[in-house]
Backbone and ligand atoms as CSV (ligand in chain L), in Angstrom:
chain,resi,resn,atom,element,x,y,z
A,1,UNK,N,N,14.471,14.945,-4.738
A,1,UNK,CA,C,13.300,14.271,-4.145
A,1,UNK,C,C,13.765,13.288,-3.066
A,2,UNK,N,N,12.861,13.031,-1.927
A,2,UNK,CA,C,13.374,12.440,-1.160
A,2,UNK,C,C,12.913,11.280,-1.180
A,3,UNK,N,N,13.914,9.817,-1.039
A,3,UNK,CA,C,13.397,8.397,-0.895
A,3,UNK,C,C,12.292,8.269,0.179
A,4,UNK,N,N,11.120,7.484,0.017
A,4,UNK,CA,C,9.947,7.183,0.632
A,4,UNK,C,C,10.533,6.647,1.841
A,5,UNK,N,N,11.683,5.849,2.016
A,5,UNK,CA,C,11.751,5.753,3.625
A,5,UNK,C,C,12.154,7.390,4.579
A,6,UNK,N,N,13.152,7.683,3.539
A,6,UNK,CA,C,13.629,9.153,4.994
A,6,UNK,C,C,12.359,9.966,4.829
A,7,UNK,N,N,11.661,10.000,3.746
A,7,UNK,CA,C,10.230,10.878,3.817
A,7,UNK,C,C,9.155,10.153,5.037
A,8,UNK,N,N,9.377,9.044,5.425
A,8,UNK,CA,C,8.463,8.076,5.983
A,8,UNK,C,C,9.154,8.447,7.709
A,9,UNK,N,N,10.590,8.609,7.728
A,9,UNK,CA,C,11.088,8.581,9.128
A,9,UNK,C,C,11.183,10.350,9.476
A,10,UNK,N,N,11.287,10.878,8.533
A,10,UNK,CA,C,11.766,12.081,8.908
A,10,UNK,C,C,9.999,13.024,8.879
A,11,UNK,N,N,8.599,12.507,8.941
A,11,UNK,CA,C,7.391,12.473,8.653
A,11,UNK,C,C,7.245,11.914,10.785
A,12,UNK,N,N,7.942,10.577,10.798
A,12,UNK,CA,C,7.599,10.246,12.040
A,12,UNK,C,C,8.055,10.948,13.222
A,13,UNK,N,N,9.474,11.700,12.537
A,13,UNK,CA,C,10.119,12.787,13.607
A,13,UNK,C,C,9.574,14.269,14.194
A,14,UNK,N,N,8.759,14.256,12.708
A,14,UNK,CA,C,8.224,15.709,12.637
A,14,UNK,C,C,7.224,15.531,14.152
A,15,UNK,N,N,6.011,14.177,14.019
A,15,UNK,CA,C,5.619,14.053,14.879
A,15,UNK,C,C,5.834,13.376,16.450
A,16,UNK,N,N,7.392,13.349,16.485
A,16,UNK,CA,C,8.078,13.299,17.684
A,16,UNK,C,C,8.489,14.433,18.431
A,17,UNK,N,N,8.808,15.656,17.668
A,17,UNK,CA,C,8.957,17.008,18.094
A,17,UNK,C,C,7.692,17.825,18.566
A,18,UNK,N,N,6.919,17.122,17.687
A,18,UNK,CA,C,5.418,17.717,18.014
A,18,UNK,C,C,4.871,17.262,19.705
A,19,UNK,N,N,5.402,15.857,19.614
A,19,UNK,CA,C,4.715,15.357,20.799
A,19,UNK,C,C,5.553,15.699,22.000
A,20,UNK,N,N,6.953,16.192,21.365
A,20,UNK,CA,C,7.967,16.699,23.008
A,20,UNK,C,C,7.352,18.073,23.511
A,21,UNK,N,N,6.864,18.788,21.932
A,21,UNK,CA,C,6.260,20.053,22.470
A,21,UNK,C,C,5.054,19.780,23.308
A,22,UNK,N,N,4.222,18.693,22.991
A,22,UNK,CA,C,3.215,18.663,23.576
A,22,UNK,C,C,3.790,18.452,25.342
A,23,UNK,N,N,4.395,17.260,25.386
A,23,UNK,CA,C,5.273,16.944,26.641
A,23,UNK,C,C,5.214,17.871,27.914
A,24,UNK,N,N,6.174,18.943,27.149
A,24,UNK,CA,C,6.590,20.398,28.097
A,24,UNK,C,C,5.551,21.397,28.346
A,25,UNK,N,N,4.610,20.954,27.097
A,25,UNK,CA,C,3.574,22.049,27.689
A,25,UNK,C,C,2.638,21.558,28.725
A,26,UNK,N,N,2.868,20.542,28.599
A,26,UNK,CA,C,1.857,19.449,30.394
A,26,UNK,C,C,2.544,19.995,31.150
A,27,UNK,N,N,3.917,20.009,31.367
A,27,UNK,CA,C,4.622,20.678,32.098
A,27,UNK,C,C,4.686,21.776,32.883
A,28,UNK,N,N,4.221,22.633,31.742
A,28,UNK,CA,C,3.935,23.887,31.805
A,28,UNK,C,C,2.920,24.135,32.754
A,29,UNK,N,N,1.909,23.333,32.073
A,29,UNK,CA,C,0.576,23.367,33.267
A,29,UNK,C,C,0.740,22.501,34.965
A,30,UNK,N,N,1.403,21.665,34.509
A,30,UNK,CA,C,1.203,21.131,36.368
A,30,UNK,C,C,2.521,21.853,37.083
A,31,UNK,N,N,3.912,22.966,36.715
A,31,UNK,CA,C,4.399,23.493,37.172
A,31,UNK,C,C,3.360,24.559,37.318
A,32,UNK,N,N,2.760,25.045,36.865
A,32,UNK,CA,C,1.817,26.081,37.052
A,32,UNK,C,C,1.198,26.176,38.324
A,33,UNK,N,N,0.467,24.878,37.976
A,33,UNK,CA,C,-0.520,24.348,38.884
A,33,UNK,C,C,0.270,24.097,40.601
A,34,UNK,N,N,1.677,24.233,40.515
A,34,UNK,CA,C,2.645,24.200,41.573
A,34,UNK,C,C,2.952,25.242,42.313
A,35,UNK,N,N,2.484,26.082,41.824
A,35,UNK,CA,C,3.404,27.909,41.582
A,35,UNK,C,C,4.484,27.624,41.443
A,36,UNK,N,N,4.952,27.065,40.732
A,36,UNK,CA,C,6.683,27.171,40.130
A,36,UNK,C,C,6.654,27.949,38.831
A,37,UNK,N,N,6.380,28.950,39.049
A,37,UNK,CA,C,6.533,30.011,37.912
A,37,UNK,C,C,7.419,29.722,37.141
A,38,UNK,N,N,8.884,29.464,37.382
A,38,UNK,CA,C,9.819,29.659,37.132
A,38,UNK,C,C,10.048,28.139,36.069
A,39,UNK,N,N,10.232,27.196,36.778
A,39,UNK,CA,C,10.047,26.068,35.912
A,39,UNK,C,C,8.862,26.022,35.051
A,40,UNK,N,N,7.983,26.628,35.212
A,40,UNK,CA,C,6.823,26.898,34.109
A,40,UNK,C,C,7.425,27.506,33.158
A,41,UNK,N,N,7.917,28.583,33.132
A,41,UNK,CA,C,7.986,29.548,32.341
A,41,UNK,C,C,9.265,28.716,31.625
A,42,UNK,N,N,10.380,27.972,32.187
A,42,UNK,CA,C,11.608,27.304,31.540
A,42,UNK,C,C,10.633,26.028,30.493
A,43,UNK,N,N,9.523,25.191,31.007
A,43,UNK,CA,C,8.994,24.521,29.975
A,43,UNK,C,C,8.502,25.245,28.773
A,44,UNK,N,N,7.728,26.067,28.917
A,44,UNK,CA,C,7.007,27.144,28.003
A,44,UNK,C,C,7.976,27.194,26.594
A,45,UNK,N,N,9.311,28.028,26.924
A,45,UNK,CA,C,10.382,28.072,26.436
A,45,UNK,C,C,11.180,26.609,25.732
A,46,UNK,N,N,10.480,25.889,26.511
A,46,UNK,CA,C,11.187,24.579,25.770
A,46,UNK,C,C,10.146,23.814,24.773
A,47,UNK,N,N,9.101,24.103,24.763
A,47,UNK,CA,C,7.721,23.801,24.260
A,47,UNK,C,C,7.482,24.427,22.987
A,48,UNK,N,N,8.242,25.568,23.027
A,48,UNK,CA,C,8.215,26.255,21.856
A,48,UNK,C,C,9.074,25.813,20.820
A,49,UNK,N,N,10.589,25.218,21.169
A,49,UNK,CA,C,11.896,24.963,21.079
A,49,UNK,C,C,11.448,23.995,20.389
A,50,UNK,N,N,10.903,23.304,21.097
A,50,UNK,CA,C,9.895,21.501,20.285
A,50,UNK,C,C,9.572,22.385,19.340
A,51,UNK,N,N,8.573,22.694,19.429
A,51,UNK,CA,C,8.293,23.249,17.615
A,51,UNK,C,C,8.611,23.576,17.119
A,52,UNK,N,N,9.217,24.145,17.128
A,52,UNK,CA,C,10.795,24.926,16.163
A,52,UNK,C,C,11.176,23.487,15.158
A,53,UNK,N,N,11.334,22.636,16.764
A,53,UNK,CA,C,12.356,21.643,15.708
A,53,UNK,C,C,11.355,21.057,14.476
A,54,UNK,N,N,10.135,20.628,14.694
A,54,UNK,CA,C,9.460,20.046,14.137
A,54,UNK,C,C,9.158,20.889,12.745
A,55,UNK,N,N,8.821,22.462,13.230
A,55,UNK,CA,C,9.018,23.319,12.083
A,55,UNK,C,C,10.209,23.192,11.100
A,56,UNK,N,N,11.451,23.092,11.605
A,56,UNK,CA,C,12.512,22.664,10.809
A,56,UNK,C,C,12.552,21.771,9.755
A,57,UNK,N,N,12.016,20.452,10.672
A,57,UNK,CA,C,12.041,19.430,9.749
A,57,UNK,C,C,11.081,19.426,8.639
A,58,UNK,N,N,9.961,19.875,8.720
A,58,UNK,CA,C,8.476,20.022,7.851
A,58,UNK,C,C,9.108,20.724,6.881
A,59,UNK,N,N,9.566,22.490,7.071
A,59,UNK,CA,C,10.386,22.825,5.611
A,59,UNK,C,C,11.495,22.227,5.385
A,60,UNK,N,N,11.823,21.366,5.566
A,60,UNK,CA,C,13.041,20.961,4.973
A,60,UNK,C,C,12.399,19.652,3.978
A,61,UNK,N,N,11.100,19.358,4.609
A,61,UNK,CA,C,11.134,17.947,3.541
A,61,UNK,C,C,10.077,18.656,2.260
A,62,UNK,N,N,9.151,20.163,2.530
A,62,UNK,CA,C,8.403,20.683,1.272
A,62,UNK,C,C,9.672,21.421,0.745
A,63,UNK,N,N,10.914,21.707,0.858
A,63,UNK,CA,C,12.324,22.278,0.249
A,63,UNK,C,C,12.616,20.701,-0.874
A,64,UNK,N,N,12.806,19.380,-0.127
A,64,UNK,CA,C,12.969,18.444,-1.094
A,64,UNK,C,C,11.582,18.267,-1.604
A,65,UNK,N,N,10.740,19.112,-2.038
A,65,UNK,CA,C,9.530,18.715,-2.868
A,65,UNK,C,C,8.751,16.633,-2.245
A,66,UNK,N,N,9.183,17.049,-0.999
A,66,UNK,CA,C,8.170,15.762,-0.381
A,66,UNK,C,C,7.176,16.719,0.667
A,67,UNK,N,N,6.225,15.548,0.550
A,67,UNK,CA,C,4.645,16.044,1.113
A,67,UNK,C,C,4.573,15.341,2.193
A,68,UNK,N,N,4.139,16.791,3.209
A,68,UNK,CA,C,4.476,16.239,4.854
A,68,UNK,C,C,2.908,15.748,5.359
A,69,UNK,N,N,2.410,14.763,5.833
A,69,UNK,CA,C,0.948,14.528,6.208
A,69,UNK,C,C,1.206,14.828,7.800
A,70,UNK,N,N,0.354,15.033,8.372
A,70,UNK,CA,C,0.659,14.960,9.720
A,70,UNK,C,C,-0.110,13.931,10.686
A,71,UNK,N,N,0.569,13.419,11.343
A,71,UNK,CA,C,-0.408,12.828,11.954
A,71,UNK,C,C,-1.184,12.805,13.371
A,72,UNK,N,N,-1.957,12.334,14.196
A,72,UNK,CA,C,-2.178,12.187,15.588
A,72,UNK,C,C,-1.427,12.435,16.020
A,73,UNK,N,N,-1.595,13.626,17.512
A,73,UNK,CA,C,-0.346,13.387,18.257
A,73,UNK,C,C,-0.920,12.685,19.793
A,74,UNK,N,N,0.125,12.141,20.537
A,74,UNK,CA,C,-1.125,11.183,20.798
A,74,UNK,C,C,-0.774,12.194,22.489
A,75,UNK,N,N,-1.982,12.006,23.586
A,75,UNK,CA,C,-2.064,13.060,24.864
A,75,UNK,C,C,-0.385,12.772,25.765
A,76,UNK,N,N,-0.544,13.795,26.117
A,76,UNK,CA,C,1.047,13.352,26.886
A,76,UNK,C,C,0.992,13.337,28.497
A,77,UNK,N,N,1.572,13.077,29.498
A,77,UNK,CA,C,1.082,12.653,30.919
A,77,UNK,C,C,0.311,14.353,31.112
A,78,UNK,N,N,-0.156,13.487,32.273
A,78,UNK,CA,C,-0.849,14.828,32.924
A,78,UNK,C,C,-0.168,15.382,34.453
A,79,UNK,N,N,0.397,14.451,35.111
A,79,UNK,CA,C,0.789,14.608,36.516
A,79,UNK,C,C,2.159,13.987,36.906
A,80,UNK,N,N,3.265,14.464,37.258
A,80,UNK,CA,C,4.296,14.077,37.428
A,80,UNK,C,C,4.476,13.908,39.347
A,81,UNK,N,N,5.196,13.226,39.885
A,81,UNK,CA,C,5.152,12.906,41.838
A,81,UNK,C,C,5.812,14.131,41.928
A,82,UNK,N,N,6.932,14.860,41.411
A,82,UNK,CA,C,7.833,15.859,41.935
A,82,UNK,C,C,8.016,16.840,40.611
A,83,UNK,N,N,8.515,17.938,41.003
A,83,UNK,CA,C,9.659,18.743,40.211
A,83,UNK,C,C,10.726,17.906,39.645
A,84,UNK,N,N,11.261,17.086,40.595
A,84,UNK,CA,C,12.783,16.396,40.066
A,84,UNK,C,C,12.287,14.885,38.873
A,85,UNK,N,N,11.032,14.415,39.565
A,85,UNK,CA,C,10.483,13.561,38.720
A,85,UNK,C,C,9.883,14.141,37.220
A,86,UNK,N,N,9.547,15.507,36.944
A,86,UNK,CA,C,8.814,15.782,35.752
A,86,UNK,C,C,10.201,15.691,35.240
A,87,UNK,N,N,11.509,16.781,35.477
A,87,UNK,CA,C,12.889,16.662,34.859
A,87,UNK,C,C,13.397,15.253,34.382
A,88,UNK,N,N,13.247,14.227,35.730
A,88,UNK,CA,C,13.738,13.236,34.980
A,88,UNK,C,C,13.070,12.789,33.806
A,89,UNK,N,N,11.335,13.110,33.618
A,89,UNK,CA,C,11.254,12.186,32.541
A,89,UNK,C,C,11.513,13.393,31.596
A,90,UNK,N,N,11.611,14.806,31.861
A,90,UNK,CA,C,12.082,15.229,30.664
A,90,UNK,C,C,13.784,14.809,29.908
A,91,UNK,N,N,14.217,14.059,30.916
A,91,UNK,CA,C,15.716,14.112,30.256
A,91,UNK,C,C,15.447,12.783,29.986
A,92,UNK,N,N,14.718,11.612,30.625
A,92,UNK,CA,C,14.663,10.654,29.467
A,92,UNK,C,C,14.002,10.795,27.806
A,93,UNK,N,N,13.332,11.404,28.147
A,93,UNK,CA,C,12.185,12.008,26.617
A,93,UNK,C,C,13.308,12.352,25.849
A,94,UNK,N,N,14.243,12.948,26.331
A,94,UNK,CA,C,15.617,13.497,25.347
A,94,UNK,C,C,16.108,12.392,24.731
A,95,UNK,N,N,16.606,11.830,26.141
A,95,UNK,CA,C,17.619,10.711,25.558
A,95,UNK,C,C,17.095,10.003,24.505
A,96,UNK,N,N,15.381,9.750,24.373
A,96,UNK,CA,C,14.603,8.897,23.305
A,96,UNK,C,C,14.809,9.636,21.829
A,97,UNK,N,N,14.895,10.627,22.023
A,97,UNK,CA,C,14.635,11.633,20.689
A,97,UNK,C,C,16.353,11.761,20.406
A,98,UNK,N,N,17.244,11.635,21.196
A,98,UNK,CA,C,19.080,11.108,20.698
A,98,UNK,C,C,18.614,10.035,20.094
A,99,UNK,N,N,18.304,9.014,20.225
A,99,UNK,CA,C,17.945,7.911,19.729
A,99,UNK,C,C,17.182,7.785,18.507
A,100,UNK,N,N,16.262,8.562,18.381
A,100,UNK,CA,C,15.548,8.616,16.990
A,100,UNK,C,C,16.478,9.872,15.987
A,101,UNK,N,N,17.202,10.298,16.740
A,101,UNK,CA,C,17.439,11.467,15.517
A,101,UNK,C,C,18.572,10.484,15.485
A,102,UNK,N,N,19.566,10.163,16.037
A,102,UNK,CA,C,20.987,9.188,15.535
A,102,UNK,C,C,20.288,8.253,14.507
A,103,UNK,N,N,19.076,7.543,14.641
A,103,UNK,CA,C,18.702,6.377,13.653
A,103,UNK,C,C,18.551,6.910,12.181
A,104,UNK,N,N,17.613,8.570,12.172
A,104,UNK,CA,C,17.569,9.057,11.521
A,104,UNK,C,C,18.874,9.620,10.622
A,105,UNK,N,N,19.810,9.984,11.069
A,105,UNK,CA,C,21.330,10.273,10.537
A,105,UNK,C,C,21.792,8.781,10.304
A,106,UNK,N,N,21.810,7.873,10.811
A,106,UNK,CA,C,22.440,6.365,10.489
A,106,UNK,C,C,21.513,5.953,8.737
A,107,UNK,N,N,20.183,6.125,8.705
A,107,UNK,CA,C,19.275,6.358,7.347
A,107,UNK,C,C,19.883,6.801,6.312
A,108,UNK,N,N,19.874,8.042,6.788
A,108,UNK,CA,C,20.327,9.381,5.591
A,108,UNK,C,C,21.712,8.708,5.213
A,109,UNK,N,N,22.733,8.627,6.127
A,109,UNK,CA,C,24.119,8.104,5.640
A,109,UNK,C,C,23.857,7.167,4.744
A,110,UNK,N,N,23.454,5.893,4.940
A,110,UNK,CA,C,23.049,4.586,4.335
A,110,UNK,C,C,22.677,4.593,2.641
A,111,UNK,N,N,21.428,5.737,2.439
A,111,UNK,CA,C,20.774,5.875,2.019
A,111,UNK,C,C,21.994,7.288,0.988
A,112,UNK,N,N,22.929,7.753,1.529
A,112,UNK,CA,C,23.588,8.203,0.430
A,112,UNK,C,C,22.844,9.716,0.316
A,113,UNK,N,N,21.997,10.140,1.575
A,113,UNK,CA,C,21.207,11.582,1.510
A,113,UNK,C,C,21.983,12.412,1.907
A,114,UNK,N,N,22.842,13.441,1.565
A,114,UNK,CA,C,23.808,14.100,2.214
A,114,UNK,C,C,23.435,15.107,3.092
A,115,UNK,N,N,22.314,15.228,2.033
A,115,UNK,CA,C,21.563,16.667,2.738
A,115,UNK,C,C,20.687,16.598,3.954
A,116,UNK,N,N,20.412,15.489,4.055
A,116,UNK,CA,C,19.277,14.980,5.113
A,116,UNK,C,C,20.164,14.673,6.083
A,117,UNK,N,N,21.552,14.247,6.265
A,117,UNK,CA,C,22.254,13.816,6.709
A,117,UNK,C,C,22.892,15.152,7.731
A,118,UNK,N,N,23.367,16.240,6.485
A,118,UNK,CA,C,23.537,17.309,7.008
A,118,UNK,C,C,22.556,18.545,8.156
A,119,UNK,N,N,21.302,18.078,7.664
A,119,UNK,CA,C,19.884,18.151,9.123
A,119,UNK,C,C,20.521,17.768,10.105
A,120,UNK,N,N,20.544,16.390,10.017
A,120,UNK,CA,C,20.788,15.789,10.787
A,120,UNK,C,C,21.283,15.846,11.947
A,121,UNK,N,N,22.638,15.951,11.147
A,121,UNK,CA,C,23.735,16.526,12.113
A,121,UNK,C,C,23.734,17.957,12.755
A,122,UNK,N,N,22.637,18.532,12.705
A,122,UNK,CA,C,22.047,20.114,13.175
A,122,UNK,C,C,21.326,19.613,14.409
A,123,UNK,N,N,20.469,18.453,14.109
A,123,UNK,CA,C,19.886,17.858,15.404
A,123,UNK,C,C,20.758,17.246,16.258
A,124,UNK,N,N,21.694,16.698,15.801
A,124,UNK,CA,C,22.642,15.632,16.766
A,124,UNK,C,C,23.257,16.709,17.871
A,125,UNK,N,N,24.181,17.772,17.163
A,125,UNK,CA,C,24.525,18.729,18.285
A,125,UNK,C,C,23.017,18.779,19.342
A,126,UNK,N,N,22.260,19.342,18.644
A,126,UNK,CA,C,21.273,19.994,19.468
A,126,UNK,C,C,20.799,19.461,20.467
A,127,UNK,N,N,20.931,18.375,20.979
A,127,UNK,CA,C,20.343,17.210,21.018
A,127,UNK,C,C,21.443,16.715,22.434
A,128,UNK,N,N,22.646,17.277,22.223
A,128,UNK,CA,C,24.314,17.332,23.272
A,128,UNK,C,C,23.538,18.190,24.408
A,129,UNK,N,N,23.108,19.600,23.507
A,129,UNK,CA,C,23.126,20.840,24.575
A,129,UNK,C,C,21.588,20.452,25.138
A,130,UNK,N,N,20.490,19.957,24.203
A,130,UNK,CA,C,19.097,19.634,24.884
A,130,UNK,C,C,19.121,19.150,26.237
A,131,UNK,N,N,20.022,17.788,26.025
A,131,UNK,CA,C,20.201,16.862,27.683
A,131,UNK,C,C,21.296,17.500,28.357
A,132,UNK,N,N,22.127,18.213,28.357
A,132,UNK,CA,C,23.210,18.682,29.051
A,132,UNK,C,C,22.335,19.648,30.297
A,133,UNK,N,N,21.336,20.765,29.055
A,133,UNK,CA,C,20.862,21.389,29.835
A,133,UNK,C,C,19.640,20.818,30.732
A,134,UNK,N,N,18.617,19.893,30.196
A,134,UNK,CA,C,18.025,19.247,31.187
A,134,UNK,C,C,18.691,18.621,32.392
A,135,UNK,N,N,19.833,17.993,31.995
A,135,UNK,CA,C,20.435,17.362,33.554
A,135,UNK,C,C,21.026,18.169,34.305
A,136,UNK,N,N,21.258,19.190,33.840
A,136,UNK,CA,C,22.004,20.285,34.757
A,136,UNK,C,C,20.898,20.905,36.084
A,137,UNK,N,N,19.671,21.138,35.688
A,137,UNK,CA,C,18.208,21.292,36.083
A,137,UNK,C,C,18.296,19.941,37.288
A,138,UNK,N,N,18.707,18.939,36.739
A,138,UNK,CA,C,18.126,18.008,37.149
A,138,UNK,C,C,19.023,17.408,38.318
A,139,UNK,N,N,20.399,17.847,38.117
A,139,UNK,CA,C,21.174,17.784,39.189
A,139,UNK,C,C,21.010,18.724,40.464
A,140,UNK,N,N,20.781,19.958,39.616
A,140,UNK,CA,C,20.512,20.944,41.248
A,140,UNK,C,C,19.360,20.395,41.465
A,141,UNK,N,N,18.368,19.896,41.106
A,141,UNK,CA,C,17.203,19.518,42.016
A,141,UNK,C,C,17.255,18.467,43.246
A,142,UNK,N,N,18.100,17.691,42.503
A,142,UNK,CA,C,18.223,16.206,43.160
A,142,UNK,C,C,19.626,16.732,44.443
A,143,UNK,N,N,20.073,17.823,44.145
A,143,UNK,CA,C,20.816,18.391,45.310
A,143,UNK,C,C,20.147,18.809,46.667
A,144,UNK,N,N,19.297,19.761,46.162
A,144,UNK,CA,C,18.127,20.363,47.210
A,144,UNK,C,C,17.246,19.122,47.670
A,145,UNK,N,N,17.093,18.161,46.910
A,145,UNK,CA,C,16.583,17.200,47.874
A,145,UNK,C,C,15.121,17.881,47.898
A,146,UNK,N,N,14.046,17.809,48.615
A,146,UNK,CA,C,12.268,18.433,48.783
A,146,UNK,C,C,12.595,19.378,49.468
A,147,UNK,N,N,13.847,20.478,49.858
A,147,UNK,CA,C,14.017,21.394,50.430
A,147,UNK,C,C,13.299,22.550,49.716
A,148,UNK,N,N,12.474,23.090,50.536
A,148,UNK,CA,C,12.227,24.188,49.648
A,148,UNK,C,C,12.139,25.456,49.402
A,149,UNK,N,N,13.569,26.040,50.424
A,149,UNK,CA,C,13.740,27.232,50.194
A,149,UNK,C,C,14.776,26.803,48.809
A,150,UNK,N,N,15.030,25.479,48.812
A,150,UNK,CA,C,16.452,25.593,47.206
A,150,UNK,C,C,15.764,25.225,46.303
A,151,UNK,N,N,14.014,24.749,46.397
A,151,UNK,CA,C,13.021,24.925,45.213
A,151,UNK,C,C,13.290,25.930,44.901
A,152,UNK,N,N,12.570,27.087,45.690
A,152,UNK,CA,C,12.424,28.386,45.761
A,152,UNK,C,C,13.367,28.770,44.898
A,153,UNK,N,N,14.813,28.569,44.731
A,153,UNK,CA,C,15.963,29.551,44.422
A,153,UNK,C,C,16.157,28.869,43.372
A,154,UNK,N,N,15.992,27.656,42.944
A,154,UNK,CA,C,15.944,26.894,41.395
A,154,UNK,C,C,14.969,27.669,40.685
A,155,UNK,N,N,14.049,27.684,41.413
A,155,UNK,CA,C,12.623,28.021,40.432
A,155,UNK,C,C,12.960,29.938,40.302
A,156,UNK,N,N,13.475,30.138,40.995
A,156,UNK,CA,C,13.873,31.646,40.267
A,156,UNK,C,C,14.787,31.696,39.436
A,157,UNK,N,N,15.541,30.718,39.605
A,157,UNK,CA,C,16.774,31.076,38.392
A,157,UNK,C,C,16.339,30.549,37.015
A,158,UNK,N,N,15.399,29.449,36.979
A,158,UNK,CA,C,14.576,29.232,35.852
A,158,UNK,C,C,13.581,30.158,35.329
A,159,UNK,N,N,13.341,30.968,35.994
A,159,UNK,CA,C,12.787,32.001,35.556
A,159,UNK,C,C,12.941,33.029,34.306
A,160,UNK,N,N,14.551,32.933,34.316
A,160,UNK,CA,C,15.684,33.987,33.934
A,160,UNK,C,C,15.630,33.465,32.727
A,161,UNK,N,N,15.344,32.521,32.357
A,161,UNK,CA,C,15.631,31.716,30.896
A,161,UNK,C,C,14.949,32.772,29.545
A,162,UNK,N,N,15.849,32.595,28.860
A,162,UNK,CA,C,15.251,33.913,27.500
A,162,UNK,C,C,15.461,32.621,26.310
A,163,UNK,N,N,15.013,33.204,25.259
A,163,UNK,CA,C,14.477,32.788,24.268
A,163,UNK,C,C,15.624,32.075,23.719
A,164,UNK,N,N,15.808,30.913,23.121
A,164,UNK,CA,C,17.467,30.891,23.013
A,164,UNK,C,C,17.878,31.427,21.566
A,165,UNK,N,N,19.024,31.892,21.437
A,165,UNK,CA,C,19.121,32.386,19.749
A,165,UNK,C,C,18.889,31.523,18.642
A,166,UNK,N,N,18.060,31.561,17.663
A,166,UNK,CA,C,17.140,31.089,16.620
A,166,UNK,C,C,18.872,29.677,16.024
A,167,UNK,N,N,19.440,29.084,16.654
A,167,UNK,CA,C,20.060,28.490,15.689
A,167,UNK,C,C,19.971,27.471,15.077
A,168,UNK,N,N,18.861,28.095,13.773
A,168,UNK,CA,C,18.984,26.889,13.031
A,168,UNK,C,C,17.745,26.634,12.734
A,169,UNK,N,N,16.556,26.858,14.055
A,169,UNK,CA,C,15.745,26.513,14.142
A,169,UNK,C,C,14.730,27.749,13.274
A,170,UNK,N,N,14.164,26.778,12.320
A,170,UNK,CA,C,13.257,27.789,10.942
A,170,UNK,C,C,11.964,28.688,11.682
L,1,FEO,FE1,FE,13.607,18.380,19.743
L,1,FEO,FE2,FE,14.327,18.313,22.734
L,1,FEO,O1,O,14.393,17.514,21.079
């Protein structure tokens, strides 16, 4: 059974994954709304990824026989100034969720949860490659500068993005 605090933090995470999914799928729509197919279709893919994680965490806490409530998720922006500006706040949104999942593993340790701990540390990697790959996005953008035949050629290679292999994620 799980102690009422990691049931209480790992309850608030569920609805932090929820709200990144929500995040990317704004994304989704005002790249849309851009014709950036391509970066559309790379949020889409990452929108899903959010839920995954959140799915993760939900069976993992009805596996320790704790009861997941869910709560509000609250609206997420609607309009970003640029392409390079929606990226950046997607790679800060990351860096926030490094931050809540490390607090969350700093808990579990404390707290003597091995197993929660061992989650954990499933998110912490994930979490390396999450922002690695957002800033990578985020560097070729800020290369091209508002050029936009190297929109053009970003937003096709984002295109290419496939499903990533299930690791881990329930
Ligand atoms: Fe679930 Fe992108 O963190």
């Amino acid at each position: 059974m799980l102690k009422a605090n990691l049931l209480a933090a790992l309850t608030q995470q569920i609805n932090e994954e929820y709200y990144s999914s929500y995040i990317y799928q704004a994304m989704v729509a005002y790249f849309a709304d851009n014709h950036l197919d391509g970066c559309a279709h790379w949020m889409r893919l990452q929108a899903q990824e959010e839920h995954d994680h959140a799915l993760k965490i939900f069976d993992y806490v009805i596996s320790r026989g704790g009861r997941v409530v869910l709560a509000e998720v609250k609206a997420p922006p609607k309009d970003w100034a640029s392409p390079q500006a929606a990226f950046e706040a997607a790679l800060a949104h990351e860096k926030l969720m490094t931050t809540n999942i490390t607090k969350l593993a700093d808990l579990a340790q404390s707290e003597k949860d091995h197993a929660t701990n061992n989650l954990m540390q499933w998110y912490v990697t994930e979490q390396v490659e999450e922002e690695a790959n957002v800033d990578d996005i985020l560097s070729k953008l800020k290369m091209v500068g508002g050029d936009g035949a190297g929109l053009f050629l970003i937003d096709r290679e984002l295109k290419t993005r496939t499903v990533a292999p299930a690791g881990g994620a329930a």
